[in-house]
FITIVEX-549272 format. One record per residue (C-alpha): residue in three letters; x, y, z. Coordinates in steps of 0.25 Angstrom, whole numbers, padded with zeros to 4 digits, always signed. Each point is the difference from the previous one (the first is absolute). Layout:
residues N
alaXYZ ...
end
This chain:
residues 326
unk+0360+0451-0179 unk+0007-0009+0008 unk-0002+0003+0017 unk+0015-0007+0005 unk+0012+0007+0004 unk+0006+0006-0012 unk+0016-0004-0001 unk+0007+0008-0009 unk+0013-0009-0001 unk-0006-0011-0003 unk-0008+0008-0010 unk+0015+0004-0005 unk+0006-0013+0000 unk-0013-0005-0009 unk+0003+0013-0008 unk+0014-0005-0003 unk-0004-0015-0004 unk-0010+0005-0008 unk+0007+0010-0008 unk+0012-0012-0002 unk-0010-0009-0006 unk-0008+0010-0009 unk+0012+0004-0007 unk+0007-0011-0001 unk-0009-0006-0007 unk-0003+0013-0011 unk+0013+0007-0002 unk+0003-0006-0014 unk-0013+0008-0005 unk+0003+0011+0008 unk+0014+0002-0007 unk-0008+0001-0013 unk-0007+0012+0006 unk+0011+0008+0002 unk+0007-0002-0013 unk-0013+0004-0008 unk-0002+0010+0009 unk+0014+0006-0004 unk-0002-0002-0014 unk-0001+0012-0009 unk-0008+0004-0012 unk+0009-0005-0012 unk+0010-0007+0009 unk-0009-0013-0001 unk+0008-0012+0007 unk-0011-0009+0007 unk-0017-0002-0007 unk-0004-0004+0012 unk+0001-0009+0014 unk+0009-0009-0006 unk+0016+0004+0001 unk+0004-0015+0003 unk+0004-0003-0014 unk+0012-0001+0001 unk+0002-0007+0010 unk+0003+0011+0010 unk+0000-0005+0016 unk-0011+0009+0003 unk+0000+0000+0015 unk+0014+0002+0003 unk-0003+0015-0003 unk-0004+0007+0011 unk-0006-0011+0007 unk+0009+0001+0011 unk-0003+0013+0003 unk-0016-0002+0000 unk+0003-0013+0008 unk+0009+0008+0011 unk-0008+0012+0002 unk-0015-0005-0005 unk+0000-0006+0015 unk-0001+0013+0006 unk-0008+0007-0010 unk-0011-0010+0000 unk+0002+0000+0013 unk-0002+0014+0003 unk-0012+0002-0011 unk-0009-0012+0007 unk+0003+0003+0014 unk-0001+0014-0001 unk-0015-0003-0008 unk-0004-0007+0012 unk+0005+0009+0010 unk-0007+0011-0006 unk-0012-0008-0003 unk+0001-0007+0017 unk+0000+0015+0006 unk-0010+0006-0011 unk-0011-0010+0003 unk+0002+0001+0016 unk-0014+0006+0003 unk-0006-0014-0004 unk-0007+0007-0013 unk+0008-0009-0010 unk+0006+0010-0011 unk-0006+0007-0010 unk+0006-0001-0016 unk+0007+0014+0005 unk+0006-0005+0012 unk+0005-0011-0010 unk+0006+0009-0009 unk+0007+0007+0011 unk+0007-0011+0008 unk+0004-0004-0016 unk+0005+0013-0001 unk+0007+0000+0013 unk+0007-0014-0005 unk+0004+0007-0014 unk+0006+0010+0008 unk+0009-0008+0010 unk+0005-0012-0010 unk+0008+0011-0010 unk+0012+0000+0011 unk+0003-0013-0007 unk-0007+0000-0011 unk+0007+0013-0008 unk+0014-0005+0004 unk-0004-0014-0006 unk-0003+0003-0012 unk+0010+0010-0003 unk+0009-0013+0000 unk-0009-0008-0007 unk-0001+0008-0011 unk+0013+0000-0001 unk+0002-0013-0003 unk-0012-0004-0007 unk+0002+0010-0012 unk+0015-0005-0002 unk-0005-0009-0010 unk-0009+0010-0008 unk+0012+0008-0003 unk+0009-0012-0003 unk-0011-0004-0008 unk-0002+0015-0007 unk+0014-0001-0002 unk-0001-0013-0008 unk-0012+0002-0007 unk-0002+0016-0002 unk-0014-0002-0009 unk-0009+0011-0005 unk+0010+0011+0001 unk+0005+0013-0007 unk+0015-0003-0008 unk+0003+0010+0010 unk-0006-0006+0011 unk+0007-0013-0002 unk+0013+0007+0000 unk-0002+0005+0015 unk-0007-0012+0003 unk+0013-0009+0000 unk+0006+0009+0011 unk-0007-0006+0014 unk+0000+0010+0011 unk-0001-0002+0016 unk-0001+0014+0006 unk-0008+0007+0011 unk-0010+0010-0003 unk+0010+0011+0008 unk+0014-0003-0002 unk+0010-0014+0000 unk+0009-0005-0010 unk-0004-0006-0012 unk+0001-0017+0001 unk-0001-0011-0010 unk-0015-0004+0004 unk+0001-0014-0004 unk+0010-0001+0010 unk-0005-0010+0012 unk-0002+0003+0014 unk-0009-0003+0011 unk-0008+0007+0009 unk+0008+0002+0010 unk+0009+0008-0009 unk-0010+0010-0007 unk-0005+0002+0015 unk+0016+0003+0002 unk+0001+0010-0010 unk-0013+0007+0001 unk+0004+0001+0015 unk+0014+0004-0002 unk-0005+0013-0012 unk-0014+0004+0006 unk-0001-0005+0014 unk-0012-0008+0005 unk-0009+0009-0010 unk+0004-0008-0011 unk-0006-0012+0005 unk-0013+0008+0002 unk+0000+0006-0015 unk-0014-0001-0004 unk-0006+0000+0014 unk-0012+0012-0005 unk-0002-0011-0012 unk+0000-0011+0010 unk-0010+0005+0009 unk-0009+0004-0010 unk-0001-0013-0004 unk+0000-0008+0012 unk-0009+0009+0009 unk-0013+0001-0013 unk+0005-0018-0002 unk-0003-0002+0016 unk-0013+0009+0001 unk-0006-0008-0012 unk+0006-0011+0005 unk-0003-0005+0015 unk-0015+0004-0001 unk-0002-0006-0013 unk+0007-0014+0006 unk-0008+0001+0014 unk-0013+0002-0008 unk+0002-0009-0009 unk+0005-0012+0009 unk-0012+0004+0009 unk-0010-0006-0009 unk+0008-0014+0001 unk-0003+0000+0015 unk-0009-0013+0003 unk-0008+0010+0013 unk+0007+0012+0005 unk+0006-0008+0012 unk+0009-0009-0010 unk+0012+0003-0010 unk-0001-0001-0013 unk+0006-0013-0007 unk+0016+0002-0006 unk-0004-0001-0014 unk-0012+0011+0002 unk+0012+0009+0006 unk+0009-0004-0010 unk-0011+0004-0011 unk-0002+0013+0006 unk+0014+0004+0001 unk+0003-0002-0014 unk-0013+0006-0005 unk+0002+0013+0009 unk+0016-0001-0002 unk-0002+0000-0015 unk-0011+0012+0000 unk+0008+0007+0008 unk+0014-0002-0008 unk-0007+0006-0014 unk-0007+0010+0007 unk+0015+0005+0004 unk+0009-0004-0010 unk+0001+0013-0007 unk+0006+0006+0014 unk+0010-0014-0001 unk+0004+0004-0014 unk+0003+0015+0005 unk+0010-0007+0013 unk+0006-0011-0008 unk+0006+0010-0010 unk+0004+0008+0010 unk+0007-0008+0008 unk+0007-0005-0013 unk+0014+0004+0000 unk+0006-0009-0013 unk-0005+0007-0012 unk+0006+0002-0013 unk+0005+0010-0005 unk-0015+0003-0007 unk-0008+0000+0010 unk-0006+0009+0009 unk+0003+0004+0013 unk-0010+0006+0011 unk+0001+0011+0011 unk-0011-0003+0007 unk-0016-0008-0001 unk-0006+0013-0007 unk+0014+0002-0012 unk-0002-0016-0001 unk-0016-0001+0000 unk+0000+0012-0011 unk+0013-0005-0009 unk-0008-0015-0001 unk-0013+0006-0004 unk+0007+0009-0009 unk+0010-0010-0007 unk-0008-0013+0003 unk-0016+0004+0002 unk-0008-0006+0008 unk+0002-0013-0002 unk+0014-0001+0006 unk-0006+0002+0012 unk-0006-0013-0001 unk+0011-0008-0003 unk+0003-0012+0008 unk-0015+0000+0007 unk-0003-0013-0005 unk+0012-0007+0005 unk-0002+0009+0014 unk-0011-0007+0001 unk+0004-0013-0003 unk+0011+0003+0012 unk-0008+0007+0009 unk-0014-0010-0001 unk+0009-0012+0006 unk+0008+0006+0009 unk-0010+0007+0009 unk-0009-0013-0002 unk+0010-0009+0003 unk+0005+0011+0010 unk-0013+0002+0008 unk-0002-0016+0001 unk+0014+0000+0007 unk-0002+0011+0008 unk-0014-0006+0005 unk+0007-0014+0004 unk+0004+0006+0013 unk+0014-0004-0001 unk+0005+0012+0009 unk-0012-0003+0009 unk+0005-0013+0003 unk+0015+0002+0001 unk-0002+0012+0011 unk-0011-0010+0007 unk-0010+0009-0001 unk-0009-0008-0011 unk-0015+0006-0004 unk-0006+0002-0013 unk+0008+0008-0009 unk-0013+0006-0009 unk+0002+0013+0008 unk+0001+0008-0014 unk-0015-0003-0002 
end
């Protein structure tokens, strides 16, 4: 752990690069999570990671949003890491694996003030081609089923007007609308789901990183080399993202609004957690894992490499070695 002056905005501002970076460079797959995290038993539209056959513009949807508010979110979740980690490890002992799994506990906790309200609109937007294509192609349905099935429904889980689905909008107007009917808690639909994911994602998460990028380390006194960092990121990113998928299955259908008109809506983690298991078994609550995985292993590798370049470091004049995770 490293002894220098600890600067938390320059631990923000590297934070933000990194996140920018990171999910630039995986949306596409992460777009694929969501719509076969949405998809229902019987209602089979996608087979698996790839959604791009017809020629859809994968990153126009959402991206914006993930590019806009993943600054401060990865911002929030590696700074706050470090904080945590900075005043756990100030009686010179180093941390032990619980005080690992605290501070990571501590970052979980802080990020979802962005996180929840970032996703909400994501989702949004990502699944907007499941239903147009459900719409299109409404395969491995009941006669009855496919009657309802041509009807597409946008609707709140409380109260709104029904709306054409397919109609098209941007972020900025669905965080209208959900402001305008249910006030700034709909932009925090699904924080309990949220939290419950992040929070067990950053205790595996962080320790497993640290540990792992410690055995990269040349002697104790030196940094471990970018590509062990980035190794280590994707291995404990991608470990952690299976390990919490089924909790990602339960918020991403939560904080679905477009449904149609067959399929269920939720009150609440437990009514969601039971309907699935029920209706779908266990297996649904692995939907989507592998292409989590695929997302998450890049992004915090590529994110943790960024975030060690010491960008923010040098911007604020106040270089020194950015392996303080380790």
């Amino acid at each position: 752990f490293s002894l220098l002056p600890f600067s938390l905005p320059a631990k923000l501002i590297n934070g933000g690069i990194a996140g920018i970076v990171g999910v630039t460079c995986v949306f596409p797959v992460d777009l694929a999570k969501t719509r076969l995290q949405n998809q229902r038993s019987g209602q089979q539209v996608y087979k698996n990671c790839d959604i791009n056959a017809n020629c859809e513009f994968v990153c126009s949807l959402g991206a914006a949003v993930n590019l806009t508010l993943v600054t401060p979110e990865k911002a929030i979740k590696l700074a706050a890491n470090d904080l945590f980690r900075h005043h756990l490890s100030k009686d010179g002992k180093g941390l032990t694996v619980f005080k690992e799994m605290l501070a990571g506990c501590g970052a979980g906790m802080c990020q979802v003030i962005v996180t929840t309200p970032m996703e909400m609109l994501k989702i949004q937007l990502q699944d907007a081609g499941r239903i147009a294509a459900q719409q299109q192609k409404p395969v491995m349905m009941s006669p009855t089923k496919l009657a309802v099935t041509n009807t597409v429904l946008s609707r709140s889980y409380n109260s709104g007007p029904v709306m054409p689905a397919t109609r098209a909008v941007s972020a900025t107007q669905i965080a209208k609308e959900l402001l305008q009917k249910q006030g700034i808690q709909g932009l925090y639909k699904g924080l309990g789901a949220t939290l419950m994911r992040d929070v067990p994602f950053s205790i595996v998460y962080f320790p497993l990183f640290a540990n792992l990028n410690r055995l990269g380390k040349p002697s104790p006194a030196e940094s471990s080399p970018f590509y062990w960092a980035f190794l280590s990121g994707c291995v404990a990113g991608s470990t952690a993202a299976v390990a919490v998928n089924p909790c990602d299955v339960v918020k991403t259908r939560l904080q679905s609004l477009n449904k149609v008109a067959s399929e269920e809506s939720y009150s609440g983690v437990m009514d969601c957690v039971s309907k699935i298991m029920r209706k779908e078994g266990l297996s649904a609550f692995l939907k989507g894992a592998g292409c989590r995985a695929l997302v998450i292993a890049p992004l915090f590798g590529i994110a943790q490499v960024m975030y060690f370049v010491g960008v923010g470091e040098y911007i604020l004049d106040n270089y020194s070695p950015s392996f303080l995770s380790v």
